[in-house]
C-alpha positions in Angstrom: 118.6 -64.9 91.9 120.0 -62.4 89.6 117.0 -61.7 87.9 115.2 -61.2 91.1 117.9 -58.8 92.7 117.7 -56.6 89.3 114.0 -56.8 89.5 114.5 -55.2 93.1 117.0 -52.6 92.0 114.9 -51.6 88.9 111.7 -50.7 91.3 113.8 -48.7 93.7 115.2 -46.6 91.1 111.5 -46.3 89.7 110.1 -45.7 93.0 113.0 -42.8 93.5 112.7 -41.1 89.9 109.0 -40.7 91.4 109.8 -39.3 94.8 112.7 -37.2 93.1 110.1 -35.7 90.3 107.2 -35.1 93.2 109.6 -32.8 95.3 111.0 -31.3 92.2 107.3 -29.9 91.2 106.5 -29.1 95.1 109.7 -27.2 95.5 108.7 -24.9 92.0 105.1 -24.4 92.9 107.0 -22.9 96.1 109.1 -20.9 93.9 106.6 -20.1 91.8 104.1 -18.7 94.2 105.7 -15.3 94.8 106.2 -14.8 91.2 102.1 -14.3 90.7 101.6 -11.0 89.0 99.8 -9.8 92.3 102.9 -10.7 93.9 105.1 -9.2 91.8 103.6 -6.4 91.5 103.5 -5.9 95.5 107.7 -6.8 95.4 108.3 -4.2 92.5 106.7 -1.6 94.1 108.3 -2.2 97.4 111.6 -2.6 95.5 111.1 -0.2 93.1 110.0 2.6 95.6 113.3 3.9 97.1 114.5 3.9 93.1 111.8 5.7 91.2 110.6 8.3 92.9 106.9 6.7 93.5 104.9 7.8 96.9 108.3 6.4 99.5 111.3 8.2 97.7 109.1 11.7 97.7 108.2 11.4 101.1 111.8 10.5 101.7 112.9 12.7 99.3 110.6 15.7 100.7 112.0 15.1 103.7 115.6 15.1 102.3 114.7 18.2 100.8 112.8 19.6 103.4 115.8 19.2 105.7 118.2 20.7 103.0 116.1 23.4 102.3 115.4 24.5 105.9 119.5 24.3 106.4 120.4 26.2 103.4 117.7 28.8 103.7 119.2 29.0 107.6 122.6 29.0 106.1 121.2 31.8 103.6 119.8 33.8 106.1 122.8 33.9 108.1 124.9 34.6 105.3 122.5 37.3 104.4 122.8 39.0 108.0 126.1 38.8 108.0 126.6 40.4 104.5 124.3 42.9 105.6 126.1 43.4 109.1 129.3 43.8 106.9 128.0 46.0 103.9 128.9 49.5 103.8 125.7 52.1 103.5 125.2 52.9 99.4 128.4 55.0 97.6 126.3 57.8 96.4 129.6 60.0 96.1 133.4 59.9 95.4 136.5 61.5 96.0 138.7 63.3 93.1 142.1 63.5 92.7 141.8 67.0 94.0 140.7 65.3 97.1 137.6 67.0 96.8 134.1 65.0 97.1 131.9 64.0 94.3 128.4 62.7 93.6 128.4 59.9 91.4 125.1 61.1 90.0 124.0 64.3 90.7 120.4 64.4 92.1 118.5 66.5 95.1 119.4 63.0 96.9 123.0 63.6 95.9 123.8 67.4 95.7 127.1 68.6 94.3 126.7 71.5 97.0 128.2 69.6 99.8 131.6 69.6 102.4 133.1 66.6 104.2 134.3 67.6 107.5 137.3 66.0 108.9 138.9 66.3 112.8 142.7 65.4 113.6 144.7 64.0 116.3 142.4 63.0 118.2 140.7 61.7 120.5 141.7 64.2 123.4 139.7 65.6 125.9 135.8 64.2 126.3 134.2 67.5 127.0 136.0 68.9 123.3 134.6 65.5 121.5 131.1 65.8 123.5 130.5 69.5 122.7 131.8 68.8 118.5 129.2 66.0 118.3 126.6 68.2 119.7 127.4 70.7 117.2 127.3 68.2 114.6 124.3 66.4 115.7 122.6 70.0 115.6 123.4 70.3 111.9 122.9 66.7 111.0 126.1 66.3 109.9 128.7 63.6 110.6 132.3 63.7 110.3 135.7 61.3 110.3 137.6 61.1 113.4 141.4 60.6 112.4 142.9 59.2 115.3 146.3 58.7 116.6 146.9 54.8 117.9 149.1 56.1 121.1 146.1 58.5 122.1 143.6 55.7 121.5 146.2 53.4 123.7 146.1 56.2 126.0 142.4 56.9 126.6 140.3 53.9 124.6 137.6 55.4 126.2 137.7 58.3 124.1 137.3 56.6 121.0 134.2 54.3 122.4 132.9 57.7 123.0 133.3 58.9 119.2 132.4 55.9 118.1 129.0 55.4 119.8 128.0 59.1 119.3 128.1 58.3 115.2 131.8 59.6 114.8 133.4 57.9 111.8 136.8 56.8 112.5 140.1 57.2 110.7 143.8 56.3 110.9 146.3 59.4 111.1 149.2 56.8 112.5 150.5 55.2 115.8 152.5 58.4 116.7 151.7 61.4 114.3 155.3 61.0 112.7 156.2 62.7 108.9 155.4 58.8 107.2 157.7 60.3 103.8 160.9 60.5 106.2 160.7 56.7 107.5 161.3 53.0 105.8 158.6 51.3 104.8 158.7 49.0 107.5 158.5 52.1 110.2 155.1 53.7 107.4 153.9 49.8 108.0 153.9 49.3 111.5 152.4 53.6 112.2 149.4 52.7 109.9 149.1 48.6 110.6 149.4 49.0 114.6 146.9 51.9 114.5 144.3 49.9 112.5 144.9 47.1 115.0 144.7 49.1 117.8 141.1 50.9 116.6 139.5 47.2 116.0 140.7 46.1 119.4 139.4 49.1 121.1 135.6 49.1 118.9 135.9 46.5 116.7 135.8 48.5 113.5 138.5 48.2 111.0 138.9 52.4 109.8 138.9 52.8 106.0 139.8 56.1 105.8 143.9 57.4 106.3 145.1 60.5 106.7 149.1 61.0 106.7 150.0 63.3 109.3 150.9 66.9 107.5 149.5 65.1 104.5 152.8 63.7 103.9 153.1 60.7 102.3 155.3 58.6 99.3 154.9 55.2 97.5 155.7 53.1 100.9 152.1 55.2 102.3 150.0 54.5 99.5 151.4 50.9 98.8 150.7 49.9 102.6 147.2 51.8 102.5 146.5 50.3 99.2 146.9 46.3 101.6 145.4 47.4 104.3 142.0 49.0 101.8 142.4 52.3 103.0 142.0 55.2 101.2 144.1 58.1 101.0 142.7 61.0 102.0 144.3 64.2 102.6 142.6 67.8 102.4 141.0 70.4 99.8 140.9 73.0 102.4 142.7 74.0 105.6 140.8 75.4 108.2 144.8 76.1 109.6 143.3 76.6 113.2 146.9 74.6 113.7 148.7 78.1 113.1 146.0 80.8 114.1 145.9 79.3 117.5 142.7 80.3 120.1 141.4 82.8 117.5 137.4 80.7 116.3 136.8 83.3 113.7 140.2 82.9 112.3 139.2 79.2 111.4 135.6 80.5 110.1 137.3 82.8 107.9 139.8 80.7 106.7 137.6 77.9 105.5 135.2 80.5 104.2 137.6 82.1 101.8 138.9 78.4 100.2 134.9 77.2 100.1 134.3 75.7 97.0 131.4 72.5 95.8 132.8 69.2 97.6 135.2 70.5 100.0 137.1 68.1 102.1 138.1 70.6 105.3 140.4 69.8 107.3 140.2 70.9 111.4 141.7 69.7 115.0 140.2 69.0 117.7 141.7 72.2 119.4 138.9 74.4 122.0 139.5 77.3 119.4 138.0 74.8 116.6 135.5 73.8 118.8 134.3 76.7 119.1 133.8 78.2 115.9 132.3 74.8 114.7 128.8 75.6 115.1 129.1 79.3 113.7 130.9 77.7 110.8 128.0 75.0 110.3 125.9 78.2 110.3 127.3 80.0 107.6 128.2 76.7 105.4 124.3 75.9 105.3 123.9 80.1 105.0 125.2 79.5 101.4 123.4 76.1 100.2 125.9 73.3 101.6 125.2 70.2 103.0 127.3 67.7 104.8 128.0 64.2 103.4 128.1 61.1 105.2 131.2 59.8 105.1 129.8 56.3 104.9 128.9 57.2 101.4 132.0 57.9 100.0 133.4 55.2 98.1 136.7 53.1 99.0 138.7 54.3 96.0 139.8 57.4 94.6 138.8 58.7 91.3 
């Protein structure tokens, strides 16, 4: 009986080995199968694609590129605009410490024959701004505006109207006050509230200042210094201020102090108005030109 049962016992374990080795060798022919070289082959390239930079990762990196490209050339464009919305026009000249105004290089582009005319205390009357830019626009000539804040507060219109007629615009202070005799918090808030009162008003932020009576100290030249403005005062005086409603007084006056990169200084008075385009006359008589004040550059030397 014993013999027979281990008999019995001995075939099924035979009879499993067999079963157990058939499925063994089914189960790695099916492992085996995708681990032909065609196979493989197929796999690693699909794998291998996104990794290596075969025909998927440059199409997906061209696009990757494409799309980064076309943002940062939009980025760069916009940036570029914007730079050149911002840039000032080329500094072809300078001014001295004489106050006087210099080409950088001297050229028949760049003539050391030339004047920079300058207008105070404005903006007053329209008719008086209208009939200087006429004159000016007659000569081809431009000129800085210096501007009181309180008149701009006043009449904003005035200085939209100097503005869009090609007037440059400067900062004389809030209320046209001696700036030497006042703390430096009083010389602050004349220069800072006129420069905020100009953007607000035109949305230009001056770069020229002008002290009223060309009166300044450290506290003036420290603020103008924060605020990049530069300090500009006069090289000759027109002084239509004292020889009141008399045109050919102002002619002869800046006639007589006329030298090679004059910086004159007038009002915007009717007497000065009316001598301007007489004055314009005889400047360009004698070989002067007018610069632009858009190509002076921002720092004095």
């Amino acid at each position: 009986m014993f013999k027979k049962t281990a008999g019995w016992l001995l075939l099924s374990v035979l009879i499993l080995s067999a079963c157990s080795n058939q499925s063994t060798a089914g189960n790695t022919g099916a492992t085996q199968t995708p681990a032909t070289p065609a196979a493989t082959e197929q796999n690693t390239g699909a794998t291998a694609a996104p990794q290596t930079g075969n025909d998927t990762t440059a199409s997906s990196g061209t696009t990757s590129a494409g799309s980064t490209d076309t943002k940062s050339g939009e980025n760069s464009s916009t940036t570029a605009e914007d730079s050149k919305a911002e840039a000032p026009a080329s500094y072809t000249y300078h001014m001295n410490k004489n106050y006087d105004i210099v080409p950088n290089k001297e050229s028949d582009k760049t003539p050391k024959k030339v004047v920079l005319l300058t207008f105070d205390d404005g903006p007053k009357e329209a008719k008086m701004i209208n009939s200087m830019i006429d004159t000016l626009d007659k000569h081809n000539a431009r000129a800085i505006f210096y501007v009181n804040g309180s008149r701009v507060k006043r009449h904003p219109e005035l200085l939209k109207l100097i503005h869009d007629r090609g007037g440059v615009i400067g900062n004389h202070t809030y209320d046209h006050i001696v700036l030497k005799n006042e703390s430096p918090a009083k010389v602050k808030q004349q220069i800072e509230d006129t420069q905020k009162i100009i953007k607000e008003t035109i949305n230009v932020t001056p770069r020229f200042l002008r002290p009223p009576n060309g009166a300044g100290n450290d506290a003036v030249h420290e603020v103008a210094a924060k605020n990049n403005l530069m300090y500009m005062n006069w090289s000759v005086g027109s002084l239509d201020w004292v020889n009141q409603d008399d045109p050919q007084a102002v002619i002869t006056n800046v006639m007589d102090q006329l030298h090679s990169g004059s910086t004159i200084l007038m009002h915007e008075l009717p007497w000065t108005v009316e001598a301007l385009d007489q004055l314009l006359t005889k400047l360009e008589a004698k070989g002067y030109t007018f610069v632009d004040p858009d190509t002076i550059e921002p720092e004095m030397r």
